[in-house]
Backbone as a chain_set.jsonl record, in Angstrom:
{"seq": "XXXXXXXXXXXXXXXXXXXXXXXXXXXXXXXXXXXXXXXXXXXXXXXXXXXXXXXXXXXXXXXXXXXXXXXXXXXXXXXXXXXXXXXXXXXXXXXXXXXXXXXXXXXXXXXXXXXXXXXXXXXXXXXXXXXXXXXXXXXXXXXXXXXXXXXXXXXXXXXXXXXXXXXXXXXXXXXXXXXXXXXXXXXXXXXXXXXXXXXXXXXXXX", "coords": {"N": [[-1.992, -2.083, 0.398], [0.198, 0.316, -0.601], [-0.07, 3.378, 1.606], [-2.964, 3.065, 1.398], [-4.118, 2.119, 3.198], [-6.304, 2.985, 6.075], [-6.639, 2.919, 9.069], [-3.837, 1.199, 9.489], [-3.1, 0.24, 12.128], [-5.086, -0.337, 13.662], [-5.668, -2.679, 12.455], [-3.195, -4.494, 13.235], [-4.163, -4.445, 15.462], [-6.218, -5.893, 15.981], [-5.345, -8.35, 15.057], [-3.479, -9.33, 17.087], [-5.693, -9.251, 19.098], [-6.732, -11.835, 18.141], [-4.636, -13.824, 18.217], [-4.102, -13.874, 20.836], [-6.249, -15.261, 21.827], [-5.978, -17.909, 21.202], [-3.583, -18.603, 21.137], [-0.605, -18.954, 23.721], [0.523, -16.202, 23.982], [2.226, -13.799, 25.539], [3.632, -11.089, 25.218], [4.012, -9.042, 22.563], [6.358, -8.634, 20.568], [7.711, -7.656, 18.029], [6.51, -5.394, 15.462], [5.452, -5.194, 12.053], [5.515, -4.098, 8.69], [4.842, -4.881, 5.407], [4.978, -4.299, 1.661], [2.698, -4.461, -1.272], [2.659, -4.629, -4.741], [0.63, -3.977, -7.088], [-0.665, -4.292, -9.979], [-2.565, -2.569, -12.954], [-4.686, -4.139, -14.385], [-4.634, -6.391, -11.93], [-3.228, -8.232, -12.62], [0.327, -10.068, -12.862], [3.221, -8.785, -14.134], [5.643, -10.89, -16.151], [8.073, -11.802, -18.007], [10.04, -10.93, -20.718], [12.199, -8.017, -20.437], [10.871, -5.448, -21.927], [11.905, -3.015, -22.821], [14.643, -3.803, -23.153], [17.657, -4.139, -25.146], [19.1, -6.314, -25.603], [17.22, -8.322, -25.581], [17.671, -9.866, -23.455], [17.678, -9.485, -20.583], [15.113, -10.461, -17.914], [11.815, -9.882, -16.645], [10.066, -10.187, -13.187], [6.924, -8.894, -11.972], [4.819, -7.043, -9.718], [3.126, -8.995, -8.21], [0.805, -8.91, -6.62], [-0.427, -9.677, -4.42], [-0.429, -12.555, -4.42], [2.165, -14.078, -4.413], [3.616, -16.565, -4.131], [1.675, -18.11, -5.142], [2.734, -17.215, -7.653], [4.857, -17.1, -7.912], [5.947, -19.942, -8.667], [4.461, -19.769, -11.406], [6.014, -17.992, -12.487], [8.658, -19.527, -12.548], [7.871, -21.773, -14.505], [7.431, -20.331, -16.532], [9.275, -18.605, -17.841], [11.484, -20.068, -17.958], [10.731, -21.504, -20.06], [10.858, -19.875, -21.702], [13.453, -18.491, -21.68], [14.455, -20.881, -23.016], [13.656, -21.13, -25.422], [11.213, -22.148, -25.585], [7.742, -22.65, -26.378], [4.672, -21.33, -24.711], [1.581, -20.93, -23.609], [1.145, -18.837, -21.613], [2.723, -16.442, -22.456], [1.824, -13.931, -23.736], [-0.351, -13.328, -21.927], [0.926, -12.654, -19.771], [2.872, -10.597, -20.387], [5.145, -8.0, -20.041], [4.9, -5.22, -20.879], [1.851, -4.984, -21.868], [-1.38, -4.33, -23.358], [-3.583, -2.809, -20.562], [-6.658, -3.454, -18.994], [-8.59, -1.923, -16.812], [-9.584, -4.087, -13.582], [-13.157, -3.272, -12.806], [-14.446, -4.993, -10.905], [-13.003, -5.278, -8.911], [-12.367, -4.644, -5.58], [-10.583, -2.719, -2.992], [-10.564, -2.496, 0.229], [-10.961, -0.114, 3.408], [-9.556, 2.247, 2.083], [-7.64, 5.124, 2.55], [-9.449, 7.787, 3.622], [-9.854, 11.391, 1.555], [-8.033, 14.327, 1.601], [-8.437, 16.602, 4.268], [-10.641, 19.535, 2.76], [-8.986, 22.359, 2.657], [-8.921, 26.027, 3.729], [-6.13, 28.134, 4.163], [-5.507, 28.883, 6.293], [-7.47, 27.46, 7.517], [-6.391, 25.251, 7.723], [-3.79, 25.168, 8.867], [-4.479, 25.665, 11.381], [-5.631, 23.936, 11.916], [-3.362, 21.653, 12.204], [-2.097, 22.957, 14.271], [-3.308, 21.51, 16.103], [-2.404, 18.909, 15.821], [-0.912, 16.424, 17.933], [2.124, 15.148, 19.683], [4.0, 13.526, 17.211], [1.867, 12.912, 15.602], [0.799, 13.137, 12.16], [-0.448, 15.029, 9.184], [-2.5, 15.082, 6.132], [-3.25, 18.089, 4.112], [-6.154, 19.305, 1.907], [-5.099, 22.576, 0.017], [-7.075, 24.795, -0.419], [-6.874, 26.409, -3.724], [-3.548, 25.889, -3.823], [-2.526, 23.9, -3.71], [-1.96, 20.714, -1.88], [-0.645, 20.192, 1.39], [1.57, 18.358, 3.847], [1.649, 17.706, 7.186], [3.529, 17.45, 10.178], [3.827, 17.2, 13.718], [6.672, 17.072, 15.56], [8.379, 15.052, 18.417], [9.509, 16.402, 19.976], [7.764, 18.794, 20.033], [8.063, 20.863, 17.636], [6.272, 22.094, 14.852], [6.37, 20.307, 11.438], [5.976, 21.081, 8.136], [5.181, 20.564, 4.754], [5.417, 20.217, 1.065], [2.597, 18.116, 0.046], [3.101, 16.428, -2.438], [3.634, 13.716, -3.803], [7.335, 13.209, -5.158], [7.684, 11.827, -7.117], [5.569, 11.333, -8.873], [3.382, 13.081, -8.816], [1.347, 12.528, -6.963], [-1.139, 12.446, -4.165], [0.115, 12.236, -1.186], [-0.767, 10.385, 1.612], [-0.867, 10.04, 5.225], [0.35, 7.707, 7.165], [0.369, 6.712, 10.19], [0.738, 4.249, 11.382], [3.428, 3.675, 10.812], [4.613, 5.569, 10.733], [5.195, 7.768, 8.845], [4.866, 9.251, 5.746], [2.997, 8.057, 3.06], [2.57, 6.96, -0.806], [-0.017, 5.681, -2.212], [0.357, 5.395, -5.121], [2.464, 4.667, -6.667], [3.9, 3.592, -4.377], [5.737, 5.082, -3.578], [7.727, 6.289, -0.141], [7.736, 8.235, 2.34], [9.616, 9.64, 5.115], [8.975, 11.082, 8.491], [10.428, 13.505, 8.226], [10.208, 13.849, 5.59], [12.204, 12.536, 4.366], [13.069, 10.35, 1.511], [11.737, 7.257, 1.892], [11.498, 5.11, 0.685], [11.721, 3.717, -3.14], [9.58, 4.239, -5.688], [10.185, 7.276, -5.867], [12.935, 9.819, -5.835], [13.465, 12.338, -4.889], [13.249, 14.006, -1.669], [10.202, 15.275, 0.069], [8.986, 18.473, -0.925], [10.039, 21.13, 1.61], [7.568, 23.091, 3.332], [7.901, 26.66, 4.143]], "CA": [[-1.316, -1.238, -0.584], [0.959, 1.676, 0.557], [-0.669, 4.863, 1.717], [-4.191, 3.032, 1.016], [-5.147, 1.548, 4.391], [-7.56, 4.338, 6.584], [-6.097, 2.86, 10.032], [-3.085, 0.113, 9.961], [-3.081, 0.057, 13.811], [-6.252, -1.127, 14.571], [-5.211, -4.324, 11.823], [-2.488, -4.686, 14.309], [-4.502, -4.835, 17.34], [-7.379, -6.775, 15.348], [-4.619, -9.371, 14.887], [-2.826, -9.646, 18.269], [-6.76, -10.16, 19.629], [-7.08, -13.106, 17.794], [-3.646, -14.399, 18.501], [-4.291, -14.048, 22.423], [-7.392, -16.233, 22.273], [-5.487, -19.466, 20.76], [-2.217, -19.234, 22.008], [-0.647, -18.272, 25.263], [0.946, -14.933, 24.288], [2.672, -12.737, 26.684], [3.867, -9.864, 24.679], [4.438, -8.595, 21.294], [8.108, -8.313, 20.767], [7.926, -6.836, 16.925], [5.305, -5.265, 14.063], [6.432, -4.866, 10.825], [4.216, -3.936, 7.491], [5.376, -5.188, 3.852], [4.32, -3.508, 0.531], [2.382, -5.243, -2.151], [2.775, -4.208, -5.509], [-0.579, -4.22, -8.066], [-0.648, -3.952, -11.661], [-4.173, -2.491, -13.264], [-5.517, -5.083, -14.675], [-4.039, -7.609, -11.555], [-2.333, -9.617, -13.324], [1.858, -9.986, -13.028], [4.463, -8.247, -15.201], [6.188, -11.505, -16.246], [8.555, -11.914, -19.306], [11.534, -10.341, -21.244], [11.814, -6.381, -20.443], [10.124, -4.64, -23.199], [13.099, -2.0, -23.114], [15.91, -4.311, -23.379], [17.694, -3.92, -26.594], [19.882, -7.225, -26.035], [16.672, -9.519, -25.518], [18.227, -11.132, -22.568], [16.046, -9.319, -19.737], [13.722, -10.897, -17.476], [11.428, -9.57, -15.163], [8.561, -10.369, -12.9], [6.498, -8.072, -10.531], [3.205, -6.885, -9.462], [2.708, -10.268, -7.779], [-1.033, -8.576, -6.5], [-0.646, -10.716, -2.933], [0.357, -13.602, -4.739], [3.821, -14.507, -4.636], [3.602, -18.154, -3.865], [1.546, -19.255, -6.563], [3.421, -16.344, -9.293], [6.551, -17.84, -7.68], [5.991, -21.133, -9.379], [4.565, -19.394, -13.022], [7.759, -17.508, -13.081], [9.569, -20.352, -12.898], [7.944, -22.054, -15.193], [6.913, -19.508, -18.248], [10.732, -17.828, -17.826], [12.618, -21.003, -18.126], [10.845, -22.014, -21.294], [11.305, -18.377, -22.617], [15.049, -18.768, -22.025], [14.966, -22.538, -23.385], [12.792, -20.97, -26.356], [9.828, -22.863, -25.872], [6.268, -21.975, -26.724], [4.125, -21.205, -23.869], [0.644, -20.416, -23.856], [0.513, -17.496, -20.965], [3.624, -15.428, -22.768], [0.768, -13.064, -23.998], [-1.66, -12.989, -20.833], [1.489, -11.723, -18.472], [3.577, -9.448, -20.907], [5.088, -6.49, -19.105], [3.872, -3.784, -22.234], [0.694, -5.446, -22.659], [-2.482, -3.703, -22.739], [-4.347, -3.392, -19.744], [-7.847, -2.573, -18.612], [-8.607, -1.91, -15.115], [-10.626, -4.75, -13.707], [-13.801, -2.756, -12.137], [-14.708, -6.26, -9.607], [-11.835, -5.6, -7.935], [-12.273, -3.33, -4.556], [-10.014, -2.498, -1.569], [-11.396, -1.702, 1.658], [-10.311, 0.976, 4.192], [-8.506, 3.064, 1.741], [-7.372, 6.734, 3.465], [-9.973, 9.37, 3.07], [-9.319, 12.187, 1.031], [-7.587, 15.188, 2.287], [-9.85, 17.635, 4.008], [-10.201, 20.93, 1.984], [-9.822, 23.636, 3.562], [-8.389, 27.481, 2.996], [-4.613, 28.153, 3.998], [-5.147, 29.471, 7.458], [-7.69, 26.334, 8.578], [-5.457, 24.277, 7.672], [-3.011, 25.662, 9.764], [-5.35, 25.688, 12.841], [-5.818, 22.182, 12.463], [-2.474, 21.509, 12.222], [-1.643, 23.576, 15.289], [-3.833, 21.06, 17.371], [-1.806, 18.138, 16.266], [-0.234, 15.606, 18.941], [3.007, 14.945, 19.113], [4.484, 12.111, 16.757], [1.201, 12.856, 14.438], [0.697, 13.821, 10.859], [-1.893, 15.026, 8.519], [-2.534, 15.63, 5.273], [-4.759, 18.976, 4.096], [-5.875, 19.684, 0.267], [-5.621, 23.97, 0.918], [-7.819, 25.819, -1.647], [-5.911, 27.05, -4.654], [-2.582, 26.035, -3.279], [-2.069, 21.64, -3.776], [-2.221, 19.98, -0.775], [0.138, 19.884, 2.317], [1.577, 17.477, 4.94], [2.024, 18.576, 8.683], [3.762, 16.609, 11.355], [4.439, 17.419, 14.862], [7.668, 15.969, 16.183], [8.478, 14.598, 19.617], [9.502, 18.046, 21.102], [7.282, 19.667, 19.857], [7.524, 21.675, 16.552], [5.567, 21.522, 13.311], [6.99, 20.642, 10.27], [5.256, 21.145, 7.087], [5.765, 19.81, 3.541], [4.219, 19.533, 0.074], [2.141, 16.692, 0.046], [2.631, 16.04, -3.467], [4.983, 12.884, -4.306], [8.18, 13.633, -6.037], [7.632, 10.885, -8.549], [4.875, 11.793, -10.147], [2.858, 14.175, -8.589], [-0.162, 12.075, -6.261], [-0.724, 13.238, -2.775], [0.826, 11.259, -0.166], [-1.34, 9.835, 2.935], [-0.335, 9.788, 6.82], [0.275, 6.159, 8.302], [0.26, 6.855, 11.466], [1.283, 3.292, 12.121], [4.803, 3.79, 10.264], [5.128, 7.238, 10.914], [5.531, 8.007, 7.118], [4.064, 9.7, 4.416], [3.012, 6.889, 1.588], [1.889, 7.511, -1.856], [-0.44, 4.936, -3.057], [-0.063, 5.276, -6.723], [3.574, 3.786, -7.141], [4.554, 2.556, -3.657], [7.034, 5.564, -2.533], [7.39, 6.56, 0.943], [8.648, 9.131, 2.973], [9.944, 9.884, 6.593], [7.972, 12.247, 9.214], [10.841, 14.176, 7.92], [10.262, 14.171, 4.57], [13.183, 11.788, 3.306], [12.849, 9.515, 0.516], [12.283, 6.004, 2.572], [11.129, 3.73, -0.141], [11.631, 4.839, -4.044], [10.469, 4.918, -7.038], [10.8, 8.871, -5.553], [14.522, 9.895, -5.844], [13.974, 13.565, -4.086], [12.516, 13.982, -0.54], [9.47, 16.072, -0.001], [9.846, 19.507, -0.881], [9.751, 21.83, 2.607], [7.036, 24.237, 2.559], [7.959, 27.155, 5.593]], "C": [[-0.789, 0.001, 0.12], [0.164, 2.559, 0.449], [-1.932, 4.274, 1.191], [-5.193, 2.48, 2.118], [-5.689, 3.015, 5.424], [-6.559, 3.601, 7.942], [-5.15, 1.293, 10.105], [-2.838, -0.348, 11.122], [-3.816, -0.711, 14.07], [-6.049, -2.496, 13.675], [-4.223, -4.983, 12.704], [-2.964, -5.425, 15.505], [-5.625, -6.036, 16.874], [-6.675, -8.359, 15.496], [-4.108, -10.046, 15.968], [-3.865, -10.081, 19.142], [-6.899, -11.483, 19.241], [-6.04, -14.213, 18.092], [-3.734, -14.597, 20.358], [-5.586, -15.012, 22.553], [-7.053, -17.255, 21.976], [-4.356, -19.485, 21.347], [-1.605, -18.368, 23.196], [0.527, -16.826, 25.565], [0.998, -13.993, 25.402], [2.733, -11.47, 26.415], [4.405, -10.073, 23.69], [5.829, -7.438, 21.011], [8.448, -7.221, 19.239], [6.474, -6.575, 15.857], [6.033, -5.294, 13.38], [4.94, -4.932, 9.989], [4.796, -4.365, 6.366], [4.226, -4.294, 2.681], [3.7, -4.568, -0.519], [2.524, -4.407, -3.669], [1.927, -4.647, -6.583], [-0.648, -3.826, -9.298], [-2.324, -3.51, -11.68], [-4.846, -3.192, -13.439], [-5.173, -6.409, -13.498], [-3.538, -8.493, -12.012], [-0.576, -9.543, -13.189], [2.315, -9.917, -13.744], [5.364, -9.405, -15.288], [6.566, -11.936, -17.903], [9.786, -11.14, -19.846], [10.981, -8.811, -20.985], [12.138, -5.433, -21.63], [11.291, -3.662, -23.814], [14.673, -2.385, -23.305], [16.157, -4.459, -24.685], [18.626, -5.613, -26.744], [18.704, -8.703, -25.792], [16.988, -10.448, -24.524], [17.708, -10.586, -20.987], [15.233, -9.815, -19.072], [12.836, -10.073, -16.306], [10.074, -10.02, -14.661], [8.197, -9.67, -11.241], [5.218, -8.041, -10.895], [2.805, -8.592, -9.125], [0.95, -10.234, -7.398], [-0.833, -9.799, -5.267], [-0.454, -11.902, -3.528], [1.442, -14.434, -4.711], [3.862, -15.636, -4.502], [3.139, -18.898, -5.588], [2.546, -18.364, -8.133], [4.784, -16.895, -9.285], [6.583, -18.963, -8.759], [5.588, -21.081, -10.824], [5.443, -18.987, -13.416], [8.509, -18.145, -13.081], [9.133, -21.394, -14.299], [8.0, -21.551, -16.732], [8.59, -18.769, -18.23], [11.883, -19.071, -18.398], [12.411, -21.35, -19.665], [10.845, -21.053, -22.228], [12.901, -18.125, -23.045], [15.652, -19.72, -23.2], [14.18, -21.825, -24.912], [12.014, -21.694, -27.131], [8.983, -22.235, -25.536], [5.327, -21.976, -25.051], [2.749, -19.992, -23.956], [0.455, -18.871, -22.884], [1.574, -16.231, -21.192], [2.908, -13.895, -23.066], [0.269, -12.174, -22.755], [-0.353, -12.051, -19.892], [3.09, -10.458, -18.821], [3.851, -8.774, -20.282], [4.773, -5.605, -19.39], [2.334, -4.359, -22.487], [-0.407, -4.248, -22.317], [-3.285, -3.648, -21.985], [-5.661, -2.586, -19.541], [-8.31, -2.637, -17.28], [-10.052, -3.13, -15.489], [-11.417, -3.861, -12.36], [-14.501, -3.755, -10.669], [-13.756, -5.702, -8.661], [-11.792, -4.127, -7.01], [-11.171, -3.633, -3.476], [-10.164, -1.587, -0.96], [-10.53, -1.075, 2.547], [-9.622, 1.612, 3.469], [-8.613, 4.63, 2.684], [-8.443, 7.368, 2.785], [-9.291, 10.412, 2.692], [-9.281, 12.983, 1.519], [-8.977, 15.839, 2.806], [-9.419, 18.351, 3.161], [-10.405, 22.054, 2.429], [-8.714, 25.334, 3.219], [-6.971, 27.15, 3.922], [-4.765, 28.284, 5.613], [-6.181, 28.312, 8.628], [-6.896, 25.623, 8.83], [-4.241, 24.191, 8.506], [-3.503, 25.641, 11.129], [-5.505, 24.693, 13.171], [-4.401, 21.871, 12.382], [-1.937, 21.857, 13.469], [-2.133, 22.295, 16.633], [-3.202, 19.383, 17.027], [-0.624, 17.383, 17.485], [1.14, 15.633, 18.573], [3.133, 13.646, 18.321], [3.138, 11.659, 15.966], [1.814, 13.291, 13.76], [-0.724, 13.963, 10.365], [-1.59, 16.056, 7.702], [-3.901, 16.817, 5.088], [-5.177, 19.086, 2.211], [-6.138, 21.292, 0.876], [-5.881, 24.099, -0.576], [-6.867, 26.82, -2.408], [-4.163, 27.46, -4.334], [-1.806, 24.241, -3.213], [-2.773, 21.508, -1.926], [-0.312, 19.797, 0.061], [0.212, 19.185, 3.238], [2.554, 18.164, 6.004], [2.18, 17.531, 9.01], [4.23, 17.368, 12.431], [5.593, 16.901, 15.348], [7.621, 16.069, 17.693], [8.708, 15.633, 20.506], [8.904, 18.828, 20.493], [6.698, 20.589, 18.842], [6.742, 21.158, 15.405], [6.323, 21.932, 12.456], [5.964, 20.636, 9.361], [6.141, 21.184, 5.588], [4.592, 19.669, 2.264], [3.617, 18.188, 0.177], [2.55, 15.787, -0.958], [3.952, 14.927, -4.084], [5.888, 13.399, -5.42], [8.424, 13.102, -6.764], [6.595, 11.233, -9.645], [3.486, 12.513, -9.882], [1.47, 13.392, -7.327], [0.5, 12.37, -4.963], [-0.51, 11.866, -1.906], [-0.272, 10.888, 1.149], [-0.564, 9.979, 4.057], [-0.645, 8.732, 6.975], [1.148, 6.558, 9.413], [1.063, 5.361, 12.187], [2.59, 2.96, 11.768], [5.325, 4.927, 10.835], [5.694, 8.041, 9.556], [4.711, 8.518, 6.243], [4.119, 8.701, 2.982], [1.875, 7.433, 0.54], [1.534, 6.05, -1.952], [-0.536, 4.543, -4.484], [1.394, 4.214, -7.321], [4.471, 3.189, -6.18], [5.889, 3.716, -2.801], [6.412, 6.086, -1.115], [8.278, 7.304, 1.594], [8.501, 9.196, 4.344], [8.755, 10.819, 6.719], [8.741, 13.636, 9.109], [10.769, 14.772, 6.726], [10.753, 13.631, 3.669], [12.872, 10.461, 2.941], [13.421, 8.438, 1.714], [12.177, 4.686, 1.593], [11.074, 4.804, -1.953], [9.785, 4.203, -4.612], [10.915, 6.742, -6.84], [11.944, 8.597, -5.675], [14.602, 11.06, -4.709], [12.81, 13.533, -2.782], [11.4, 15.137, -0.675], [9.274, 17.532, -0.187], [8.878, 20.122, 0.723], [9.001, 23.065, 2.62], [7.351, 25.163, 4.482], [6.587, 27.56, 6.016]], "O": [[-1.23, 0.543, 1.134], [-0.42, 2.739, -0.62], [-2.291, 4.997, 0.262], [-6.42, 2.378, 2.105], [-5.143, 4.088, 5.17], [-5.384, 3.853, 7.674], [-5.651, 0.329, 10.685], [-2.303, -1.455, 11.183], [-3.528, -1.759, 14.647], [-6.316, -3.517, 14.31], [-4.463, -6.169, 12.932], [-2.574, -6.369, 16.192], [-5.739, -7.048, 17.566], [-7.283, -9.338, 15.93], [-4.192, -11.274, 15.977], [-3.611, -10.988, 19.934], [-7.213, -12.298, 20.108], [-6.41, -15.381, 18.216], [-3.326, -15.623, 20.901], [-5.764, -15.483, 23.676], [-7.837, -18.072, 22.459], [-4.092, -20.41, 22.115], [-2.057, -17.277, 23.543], [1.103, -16.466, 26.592], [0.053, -13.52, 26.034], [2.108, -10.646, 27.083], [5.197, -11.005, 23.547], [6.115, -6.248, 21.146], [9.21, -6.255, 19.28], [5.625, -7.425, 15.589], [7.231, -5.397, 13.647], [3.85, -5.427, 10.273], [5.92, -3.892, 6.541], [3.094, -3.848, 2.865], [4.32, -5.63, -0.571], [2.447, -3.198, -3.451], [2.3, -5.675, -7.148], [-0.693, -2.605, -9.443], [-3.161, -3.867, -10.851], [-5.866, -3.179, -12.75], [-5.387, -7.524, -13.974], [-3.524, -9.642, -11.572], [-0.269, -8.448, -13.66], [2.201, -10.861, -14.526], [6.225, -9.237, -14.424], [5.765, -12.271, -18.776], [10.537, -10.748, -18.953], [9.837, -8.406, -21.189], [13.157, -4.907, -22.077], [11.543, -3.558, -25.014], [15.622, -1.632, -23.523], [15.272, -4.819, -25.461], [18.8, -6.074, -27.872], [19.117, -9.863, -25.806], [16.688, -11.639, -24.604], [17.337, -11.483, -20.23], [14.149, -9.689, -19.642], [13.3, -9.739, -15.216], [9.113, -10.217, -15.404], [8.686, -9.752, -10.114], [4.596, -8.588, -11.805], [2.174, -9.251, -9.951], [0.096, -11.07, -7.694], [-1.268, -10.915, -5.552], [-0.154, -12.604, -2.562], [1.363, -15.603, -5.09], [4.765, -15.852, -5.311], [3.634, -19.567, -6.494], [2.86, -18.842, -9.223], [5.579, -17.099, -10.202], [7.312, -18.79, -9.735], [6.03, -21.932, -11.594], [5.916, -19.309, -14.505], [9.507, -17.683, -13.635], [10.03, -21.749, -15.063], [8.426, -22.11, -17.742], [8.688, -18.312, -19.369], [12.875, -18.886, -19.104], [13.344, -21.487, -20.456], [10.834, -21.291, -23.435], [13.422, -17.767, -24.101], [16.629, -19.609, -23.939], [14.478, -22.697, -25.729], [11.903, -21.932, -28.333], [9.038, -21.374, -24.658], [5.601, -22.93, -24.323], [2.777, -18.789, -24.216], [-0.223, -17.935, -23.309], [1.519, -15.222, -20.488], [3.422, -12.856, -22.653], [0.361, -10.964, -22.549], [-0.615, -10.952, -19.402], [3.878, -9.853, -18.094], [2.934, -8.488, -19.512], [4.289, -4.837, -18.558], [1.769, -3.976, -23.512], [-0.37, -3.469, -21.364], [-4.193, -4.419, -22.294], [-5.797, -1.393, -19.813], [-8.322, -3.749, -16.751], [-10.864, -3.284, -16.402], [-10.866, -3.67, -11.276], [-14.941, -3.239, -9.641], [-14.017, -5.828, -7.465], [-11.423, -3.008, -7.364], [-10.941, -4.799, -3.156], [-10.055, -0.377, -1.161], [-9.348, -1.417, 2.535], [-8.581, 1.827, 4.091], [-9.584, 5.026, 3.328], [-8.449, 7.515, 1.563], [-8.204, 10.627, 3.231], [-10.27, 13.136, 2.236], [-10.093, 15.792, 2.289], [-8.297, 18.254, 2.665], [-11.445, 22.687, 2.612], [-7.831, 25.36, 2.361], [-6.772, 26.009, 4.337], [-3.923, 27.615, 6.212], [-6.017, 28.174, 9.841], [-6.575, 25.27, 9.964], [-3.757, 23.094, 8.784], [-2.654, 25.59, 12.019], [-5.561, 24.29, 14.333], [-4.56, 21.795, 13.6], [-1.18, 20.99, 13.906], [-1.576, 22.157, 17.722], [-3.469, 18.55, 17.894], [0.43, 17.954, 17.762], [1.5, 16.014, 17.459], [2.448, 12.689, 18.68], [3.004, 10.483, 15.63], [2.926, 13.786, 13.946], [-1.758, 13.422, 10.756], [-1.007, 17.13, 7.853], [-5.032, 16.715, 5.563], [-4.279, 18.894, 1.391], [-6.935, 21.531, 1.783], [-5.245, 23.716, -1.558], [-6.255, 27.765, -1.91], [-3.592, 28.545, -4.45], [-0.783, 23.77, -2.715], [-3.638, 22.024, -1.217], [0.753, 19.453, -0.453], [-0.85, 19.038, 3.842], [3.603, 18.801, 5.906], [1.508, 16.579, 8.612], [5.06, 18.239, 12.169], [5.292, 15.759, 15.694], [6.979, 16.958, 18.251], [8.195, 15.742, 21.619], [9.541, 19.861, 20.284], [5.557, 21.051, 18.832], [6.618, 19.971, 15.103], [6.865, 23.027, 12.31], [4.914, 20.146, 9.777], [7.265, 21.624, 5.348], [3.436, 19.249, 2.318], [4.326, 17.209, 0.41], [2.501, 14.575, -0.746], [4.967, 15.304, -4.669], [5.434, 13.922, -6.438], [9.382, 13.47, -7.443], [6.73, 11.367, -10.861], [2.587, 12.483, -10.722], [0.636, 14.229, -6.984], [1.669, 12.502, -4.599], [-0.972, 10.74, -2.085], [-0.342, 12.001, 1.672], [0.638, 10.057, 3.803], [-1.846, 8.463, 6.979], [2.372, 6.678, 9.449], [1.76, 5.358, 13.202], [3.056, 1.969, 12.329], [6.436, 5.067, 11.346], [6.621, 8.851, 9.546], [3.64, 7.928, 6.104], [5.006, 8.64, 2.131], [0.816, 8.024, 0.753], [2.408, 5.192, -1.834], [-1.248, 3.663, -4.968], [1.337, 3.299, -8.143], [5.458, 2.521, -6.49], [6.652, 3.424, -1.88], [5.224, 6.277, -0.856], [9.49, 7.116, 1.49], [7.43, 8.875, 4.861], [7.943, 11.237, 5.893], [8.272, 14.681, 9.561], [11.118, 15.94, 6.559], [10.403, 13.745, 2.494], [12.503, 9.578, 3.715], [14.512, 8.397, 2.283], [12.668, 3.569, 1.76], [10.667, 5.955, -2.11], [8.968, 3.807, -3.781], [11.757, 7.326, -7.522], [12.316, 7.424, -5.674], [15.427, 11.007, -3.797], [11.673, 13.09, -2.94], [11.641, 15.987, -1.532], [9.523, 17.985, 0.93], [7.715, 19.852, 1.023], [9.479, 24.065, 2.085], [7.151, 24.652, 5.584], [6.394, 27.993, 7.152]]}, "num_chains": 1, "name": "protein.A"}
């Protein structure tokens, strides 16, 4: 989930070990990360969209790591929604329906929470970032801010606080991006809107 893994790197390297012991890898030519998208209750948003006034609408998301097998319910529960036939899971995968978080359901390594620290630690730790880090702080009676170093050198600094709807953003280190876990946006080491639902880039704090 975006902005919820604690170190995406070492999944990386975790992976490329296991790939060097079966086959006769030389070198790793590309990474890449994809986003998953989770509803509360896990289950997939599949069916006519709730807000359409002409009834003709479809949508289906929040697959929840699925997509294979949701691939093949959305084809079937959509077609006979079109064809306007009865189908028993029209209910279970509503896109307005009511949901209740299911409490079974954990994911491991999420990011620790900011430190907390007053205006001027926060700044001290910040000072001793690397280049081509980041890091988020929560500062005492003030939100929470994100610091990055860039490649020559300076520190930038930035509200932490997503411009969609207010949750603090994480450092992935293995993107180089600031990701909010709550709805999937993501921002540069600059600040700019890389993934929405955000529209405005981070605001710049001097």
């Amino acid at each position: 989930m975006t902005g919820d893994s604690a170190d995406t790197g070492r999944r990386c390297e975790t992976l490329e070990a296991w790939t060097r012991k079966r086959f006769p890898a030389k070198k790793v030519a590309y990474r890449w990360s994809g986003q998953d998208f989770d509803s509360k209750d896990s289950l997939a948003f599949i069916g006519r969209n709730p807000k359409d006034r002409r009834k003709n609408l479809f949508i289906a998301t929040g697959n929840s790591w699925n997509g294979i097998t949701y691939g093949a319910i959305v084809g079937m529960l959509l077609s006979d929604m079109i064809l306007g036939k009865e189908n028993e899971w029209t209910r279970l995968y509503y896109p307005s329906r009511r949901m209740v978080k299911q409490s079974s359901i954990s994911y491991p390594e999420r990011s620790p929470k900011p430190q907390k620290l007053g205006l001027q630690g926060a700044l001290q730790m910040a000072e001793r970032l690397s280049k081509g880090q980041g890091m988020v702080f929560e500062i005492r009676g003030k939100g929470s801010m994100a610091f990055y170093r860039s490649e020559k050198g300076s520190l930038r600094s930035f509200s932490a606080s997503c411009t969609h709807e207010g949750c603090t953003v994480t450092w992935n280190g293995s993107e180089g991006s600031f990701d909010c876990s709550c709805h999937g946006s993501r921002f540069s080491y600059r600040g700019k809107v890389v993934s929405s639902p955000a529209n405005d880039d981070l605001k710049t704090v001097a």
